[in-house]
C-alpha positions as CSV (number, residue, x, y, z in Angstrom):
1,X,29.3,-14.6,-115.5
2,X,29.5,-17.8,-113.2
3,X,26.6,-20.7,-114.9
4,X,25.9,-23.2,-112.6
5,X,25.5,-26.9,-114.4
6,X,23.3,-28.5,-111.7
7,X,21.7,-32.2,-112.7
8,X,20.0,-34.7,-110.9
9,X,19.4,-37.7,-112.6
10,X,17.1,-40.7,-111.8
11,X,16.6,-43.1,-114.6
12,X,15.2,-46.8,-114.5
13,X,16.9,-49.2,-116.2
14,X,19.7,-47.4,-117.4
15,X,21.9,-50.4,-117.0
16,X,22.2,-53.7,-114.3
17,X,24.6,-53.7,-111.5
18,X,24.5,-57.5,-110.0
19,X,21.6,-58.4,-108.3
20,X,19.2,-55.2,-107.9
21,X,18.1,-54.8,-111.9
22,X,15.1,-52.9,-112.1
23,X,14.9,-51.0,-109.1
24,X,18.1,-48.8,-109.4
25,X,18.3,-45.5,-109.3
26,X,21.1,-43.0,-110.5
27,X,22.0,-39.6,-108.9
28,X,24.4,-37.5,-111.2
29,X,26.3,-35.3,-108.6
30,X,25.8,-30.9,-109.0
31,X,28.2,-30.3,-111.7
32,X,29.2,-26.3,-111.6
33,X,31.3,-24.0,-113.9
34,X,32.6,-20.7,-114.4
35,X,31.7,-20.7,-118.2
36,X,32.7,-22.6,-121.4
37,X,34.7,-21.4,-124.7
38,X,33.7,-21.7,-127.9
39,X,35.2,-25.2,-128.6
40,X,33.2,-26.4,-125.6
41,X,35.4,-26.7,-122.8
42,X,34.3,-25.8,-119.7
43,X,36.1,-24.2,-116.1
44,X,35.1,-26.1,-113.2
45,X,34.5,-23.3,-110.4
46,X,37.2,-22.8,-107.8
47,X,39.3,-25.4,-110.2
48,X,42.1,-25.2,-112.7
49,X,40.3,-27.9,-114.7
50,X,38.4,-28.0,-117.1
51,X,35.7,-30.8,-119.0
52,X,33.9,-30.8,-122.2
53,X,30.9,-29.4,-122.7
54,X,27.6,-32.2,-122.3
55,X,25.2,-32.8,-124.5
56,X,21.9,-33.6,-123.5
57,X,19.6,-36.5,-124.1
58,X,15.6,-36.6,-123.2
59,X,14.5,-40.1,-122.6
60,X,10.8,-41.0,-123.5
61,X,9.8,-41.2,-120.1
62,X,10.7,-38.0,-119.5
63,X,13.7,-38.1,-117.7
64,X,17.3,-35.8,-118.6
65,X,20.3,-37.8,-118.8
66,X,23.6,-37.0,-120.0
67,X,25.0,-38.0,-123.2
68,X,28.4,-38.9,-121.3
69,X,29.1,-38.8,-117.6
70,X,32.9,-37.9,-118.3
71,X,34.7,-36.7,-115.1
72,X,31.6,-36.6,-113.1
73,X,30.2,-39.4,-109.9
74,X,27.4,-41.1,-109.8
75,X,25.8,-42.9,-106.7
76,X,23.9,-45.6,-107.5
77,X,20.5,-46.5,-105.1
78,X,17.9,-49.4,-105.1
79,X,14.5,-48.7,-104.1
80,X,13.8,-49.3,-100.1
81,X,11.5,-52.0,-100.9
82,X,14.2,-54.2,-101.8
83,X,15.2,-54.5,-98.1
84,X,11.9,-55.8,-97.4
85,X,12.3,-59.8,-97.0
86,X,15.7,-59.3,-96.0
87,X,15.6,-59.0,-92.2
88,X,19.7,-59.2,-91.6
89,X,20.5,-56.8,-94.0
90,X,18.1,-54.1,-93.6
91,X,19.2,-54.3,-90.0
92,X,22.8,-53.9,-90.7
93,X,21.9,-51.0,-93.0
94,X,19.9,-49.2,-90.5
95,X,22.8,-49.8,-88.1
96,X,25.8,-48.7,-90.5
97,X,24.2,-46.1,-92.5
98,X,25.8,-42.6,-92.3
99,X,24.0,-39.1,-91.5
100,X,23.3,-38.6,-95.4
101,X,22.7,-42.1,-96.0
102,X,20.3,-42.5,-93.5
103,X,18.4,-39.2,-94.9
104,X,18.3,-41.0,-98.6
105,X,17.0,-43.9,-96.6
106,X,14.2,-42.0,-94.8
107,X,13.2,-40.6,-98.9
108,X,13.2,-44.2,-100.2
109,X,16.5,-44.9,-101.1
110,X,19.0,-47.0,-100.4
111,X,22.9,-46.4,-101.5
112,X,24.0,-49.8,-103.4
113,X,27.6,-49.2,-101.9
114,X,26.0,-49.4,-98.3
115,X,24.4,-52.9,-99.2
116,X,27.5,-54.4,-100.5
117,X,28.7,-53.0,-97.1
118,X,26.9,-55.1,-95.1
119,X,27.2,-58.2,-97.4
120,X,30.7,-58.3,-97.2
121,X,30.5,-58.3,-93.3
122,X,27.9,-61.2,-93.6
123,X,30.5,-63.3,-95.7
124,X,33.9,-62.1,-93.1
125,X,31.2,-63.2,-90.1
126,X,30.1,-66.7,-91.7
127,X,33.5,-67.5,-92.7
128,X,34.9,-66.7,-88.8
129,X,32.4,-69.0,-88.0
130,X,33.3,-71.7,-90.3
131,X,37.2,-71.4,-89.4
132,X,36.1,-71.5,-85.8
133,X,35.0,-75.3,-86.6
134,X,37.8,-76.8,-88.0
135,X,38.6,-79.6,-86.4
136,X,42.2,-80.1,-84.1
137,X,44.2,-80.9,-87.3
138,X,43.7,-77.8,-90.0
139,X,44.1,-75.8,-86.4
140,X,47.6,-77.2,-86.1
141,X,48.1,-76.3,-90.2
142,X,46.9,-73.0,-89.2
143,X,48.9,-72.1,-86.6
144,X,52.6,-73.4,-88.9
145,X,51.5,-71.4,-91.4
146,X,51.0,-68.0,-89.2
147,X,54.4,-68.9,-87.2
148,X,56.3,-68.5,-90.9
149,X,54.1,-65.4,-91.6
150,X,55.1,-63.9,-88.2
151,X,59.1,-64.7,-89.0
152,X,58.6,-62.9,-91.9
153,X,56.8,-59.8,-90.9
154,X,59.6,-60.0,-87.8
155,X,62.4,-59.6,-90.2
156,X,61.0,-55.6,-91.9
157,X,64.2,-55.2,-93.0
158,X,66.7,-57.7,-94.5
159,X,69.9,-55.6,-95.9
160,X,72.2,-54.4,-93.3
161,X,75.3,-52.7,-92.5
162,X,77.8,-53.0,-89.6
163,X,80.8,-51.9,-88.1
164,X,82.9,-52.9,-84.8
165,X,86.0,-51.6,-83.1
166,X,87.4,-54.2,-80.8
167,X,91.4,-56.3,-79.8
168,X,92.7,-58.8,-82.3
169,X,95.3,-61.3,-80.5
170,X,98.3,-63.1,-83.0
171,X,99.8,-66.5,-82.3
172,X,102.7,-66.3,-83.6
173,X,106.0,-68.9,-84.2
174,X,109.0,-67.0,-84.7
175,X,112.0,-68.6,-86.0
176,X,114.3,-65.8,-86.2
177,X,117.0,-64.4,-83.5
178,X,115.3,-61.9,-81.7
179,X,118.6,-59.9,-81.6
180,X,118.6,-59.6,-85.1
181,X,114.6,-58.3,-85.3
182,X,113.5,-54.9,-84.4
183,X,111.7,-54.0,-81.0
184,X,107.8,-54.2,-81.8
185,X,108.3,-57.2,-85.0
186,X,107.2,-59.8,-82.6
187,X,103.9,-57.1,-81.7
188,X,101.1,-59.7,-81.1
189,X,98.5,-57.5,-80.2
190,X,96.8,-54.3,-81.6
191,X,93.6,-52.3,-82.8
192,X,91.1,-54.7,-84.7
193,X,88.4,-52.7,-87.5
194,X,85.7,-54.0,-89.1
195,X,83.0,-53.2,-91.4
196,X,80.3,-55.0,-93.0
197,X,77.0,-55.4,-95.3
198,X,75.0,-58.3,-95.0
199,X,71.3,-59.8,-95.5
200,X,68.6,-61.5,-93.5
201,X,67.3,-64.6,-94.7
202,X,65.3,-65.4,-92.5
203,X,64.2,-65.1,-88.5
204,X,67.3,-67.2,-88.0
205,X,70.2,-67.1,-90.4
206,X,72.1,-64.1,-91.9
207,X,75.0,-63.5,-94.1
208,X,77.9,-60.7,-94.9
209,X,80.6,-59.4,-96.6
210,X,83.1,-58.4,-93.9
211,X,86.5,-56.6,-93.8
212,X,88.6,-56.0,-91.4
213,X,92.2,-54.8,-90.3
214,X,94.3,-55.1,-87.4
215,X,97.3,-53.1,-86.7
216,X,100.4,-54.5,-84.9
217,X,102.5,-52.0,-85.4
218,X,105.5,-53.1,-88.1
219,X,102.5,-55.4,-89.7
220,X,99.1,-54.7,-90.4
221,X,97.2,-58.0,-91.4
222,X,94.3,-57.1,-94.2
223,X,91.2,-59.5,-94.2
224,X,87.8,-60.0,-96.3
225,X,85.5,-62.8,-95.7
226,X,82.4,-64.1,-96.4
227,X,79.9,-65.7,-93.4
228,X,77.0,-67.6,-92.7
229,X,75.5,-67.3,-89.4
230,X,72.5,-68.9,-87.4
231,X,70.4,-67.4,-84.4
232,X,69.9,-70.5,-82.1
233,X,68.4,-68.9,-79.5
234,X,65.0,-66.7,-79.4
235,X,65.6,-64.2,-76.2
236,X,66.5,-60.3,-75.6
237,X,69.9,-61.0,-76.2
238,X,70.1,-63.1,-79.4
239,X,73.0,-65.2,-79.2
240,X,74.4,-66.6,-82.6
241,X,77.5,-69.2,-84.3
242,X,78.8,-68.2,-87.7
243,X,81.4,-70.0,-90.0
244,X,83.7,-67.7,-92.4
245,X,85.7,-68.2,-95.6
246,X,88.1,-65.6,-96.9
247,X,91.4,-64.1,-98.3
248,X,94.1,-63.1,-95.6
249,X,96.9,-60.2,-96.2
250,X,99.8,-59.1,-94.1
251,X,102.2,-56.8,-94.8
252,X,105.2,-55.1,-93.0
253,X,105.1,-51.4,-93.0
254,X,108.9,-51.9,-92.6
255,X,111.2,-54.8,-92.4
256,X,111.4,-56.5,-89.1
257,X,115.4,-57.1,-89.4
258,X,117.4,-54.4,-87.9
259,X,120.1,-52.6,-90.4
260,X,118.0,-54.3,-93.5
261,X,119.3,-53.0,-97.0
262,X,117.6,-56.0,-99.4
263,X,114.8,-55.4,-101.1
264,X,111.3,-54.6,-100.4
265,X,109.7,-57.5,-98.5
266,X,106.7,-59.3,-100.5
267,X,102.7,-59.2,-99.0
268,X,101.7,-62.5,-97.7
269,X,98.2,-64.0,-99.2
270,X,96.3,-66.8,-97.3
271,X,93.1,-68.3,-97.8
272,X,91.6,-67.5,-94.1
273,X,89.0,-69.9,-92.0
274,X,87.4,-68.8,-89.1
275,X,84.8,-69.1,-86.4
276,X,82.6,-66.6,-84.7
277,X,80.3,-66.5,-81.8
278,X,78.4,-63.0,-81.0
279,X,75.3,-61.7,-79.5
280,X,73.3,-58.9,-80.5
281,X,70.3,-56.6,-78.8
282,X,67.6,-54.2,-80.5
283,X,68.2,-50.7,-78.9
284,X,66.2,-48.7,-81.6
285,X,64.2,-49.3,-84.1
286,X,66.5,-50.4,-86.9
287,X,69.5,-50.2,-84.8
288,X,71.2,-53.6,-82.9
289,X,74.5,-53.4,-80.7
290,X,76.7,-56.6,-80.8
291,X,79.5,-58.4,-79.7
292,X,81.6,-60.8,-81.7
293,X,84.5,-63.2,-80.7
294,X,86.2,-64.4,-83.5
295,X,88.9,-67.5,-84.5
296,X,91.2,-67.0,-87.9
297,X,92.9,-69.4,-89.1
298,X,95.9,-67.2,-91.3
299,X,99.2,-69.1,-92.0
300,X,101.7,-66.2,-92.9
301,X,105.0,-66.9,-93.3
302,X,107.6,-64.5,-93.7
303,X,111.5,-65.3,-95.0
304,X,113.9,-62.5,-94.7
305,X,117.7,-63.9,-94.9
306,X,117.1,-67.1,-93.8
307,X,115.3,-65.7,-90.5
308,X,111.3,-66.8,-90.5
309,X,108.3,-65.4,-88.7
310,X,104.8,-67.4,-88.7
311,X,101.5,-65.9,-88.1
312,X,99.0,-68.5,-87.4
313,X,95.8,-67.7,-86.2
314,X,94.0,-64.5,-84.6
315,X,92.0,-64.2,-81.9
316,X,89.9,-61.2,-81.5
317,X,86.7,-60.0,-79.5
318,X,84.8,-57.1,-80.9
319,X,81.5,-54.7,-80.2
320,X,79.6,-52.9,-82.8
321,X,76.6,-51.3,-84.0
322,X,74.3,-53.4,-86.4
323,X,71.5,-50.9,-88.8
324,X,69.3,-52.4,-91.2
325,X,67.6,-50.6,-94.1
């Protein structure tokens, strides 16, 4: 059989909240259950949860309180009276009360909760007013410190990853008879790959970790690199300059002497240098599209028999997708 646990509960000086000591008022919210066991745990209707069993206490005035209020609410109140020499804030709680507040209101009640309400809008609205007359100078303060809160709310996500597809250019000094190399050795032009992840720092300058390969058909030249890169230019189309420091590899997929029988020719390692200068554009959300001209400094020498090819630099211009986590 379903027992209803209803309570309402409206004790003086039970215990002081702030300013309004005597003249609070407490309303235990209607408590009902399906029924209780034998230990004293009772079903919350319509709930699978369950709360102990209360224990009643009778206070001399008269009033019924629980002996613990133990997954129950309780509204607190104040008296109207106590809105009477306060002119502001009774208007502000006339003009902010809710349907069922204004109903406690019109029985003599006021929700505590509802006062703090309007106190808290007094301090925000004094405290406008008193930032509105700071002079010229704290103004200026102000307005440096919103400017680095805005570059950092601009930058939402900092880790990114990248990758471009674009035409890598060789310089290269060859030493060797050309009779003696095969057709596409002196290839100084092919297919140039790259992927990266990186971080934002700030509004301006980002990093990353980039590698990259470019395929010249006999040779494939191998290279990882670290950069850092400034924005210089706050438009659509952010333009940016970026140094890099890395580790350059070539090798030869097969010799580049015709009729060679020695033995397999070595990879060449060089510390690599470079230079970049790329745009890029928002075109969704986390999604930028760039474009990237880059200088490489390489060095790579290669000694078959006496015969020597130099790769020197690279020169490469590249477009890509930019997404940031």
């Amino acid at each position: 059989m379903t027992r209803y646990l209803i309570i309402f509960l409206s004790v003086l000086n039970l215990f002081a909240i702030d300013e309004f000591d005597d003249k609070q008022v407490y309303f235990l919210q209607t408590i009902q259950v399906d029924g209780c066991d034998s230990y004293g745990w009772c079903k919350l209707k319509d709930k699978q949860q369950y709360i102990k069993k209360h224990y009643y206490k009778l206070h001399k005035n008269g009033f019924v309180s629980l002996k613990t209020g133990t997954n129950t609410r309780t509204w607190t109140y104040v008296e109207l009276s106590y809105l009477d020499d306060k002119p502001g804030l009774e208007e502000c709680v006339y003009e902010s009360a809710t349907d069922n507040e204004m109903t406690n209101i019109e029985l003599g009640y006021v929700k505590i909760q509802l006062i703090k309400r309007c106190q808290r809008e007094a301090t925000i609205q004094k405290e406008n007013i008193n930032t509105n007359r700071q002079d010229t100078n704290n103004t200026q303060s102000d307005q440096i410190d919103k400017n680095e809160q805005d570059d950092k709310d601009d930058i939402r996500n900092n880790i990114f990853i990248d990758g471009a597809i674009g035409v890598g250019i060789v310089d290269i000094e060859n030493r060797a008879d050309k009779d003696n190399l095969q057709e596409d050795a002196l290839d100084t032009d092919g297919i140039n790959l790259k992927i990266a992840i990186g971080y934002r720092w700030n509004k301006r300058f980002f990093s990353d970790i980039g590698i990259d390969r470019l395929d010249l058909g006999l040779a494939d030249i191998e290279n990882i690199y670290l950069s850092i890169n400034y924005r210089f230019i706050d438009i659509n189309f952010q333009p940016y300059l970026g140094i890099m420091l890395g580790g350059s590899r070539l090798r030869w997929q097969s010799s580049p002497l015709l009729n060679y029988t020695g033995k397999q020719i070595d990879s060449s390692k060089q510390t690599l240098y470079g230079i970049r200068v790329g745009a890029e554009q928002n075109i969704q959300k986390d999604i930028n599209m760039f474009v990237s001209y880059r200088f490489f400094e390489i060095n790579h020498r290669t000694t078959i028999e006496d015969e020597t090819i130099k790769h020197k630099h690279i020169n490469s211009l590249l477009i890509g997708v930019r997404y940031d986590f």
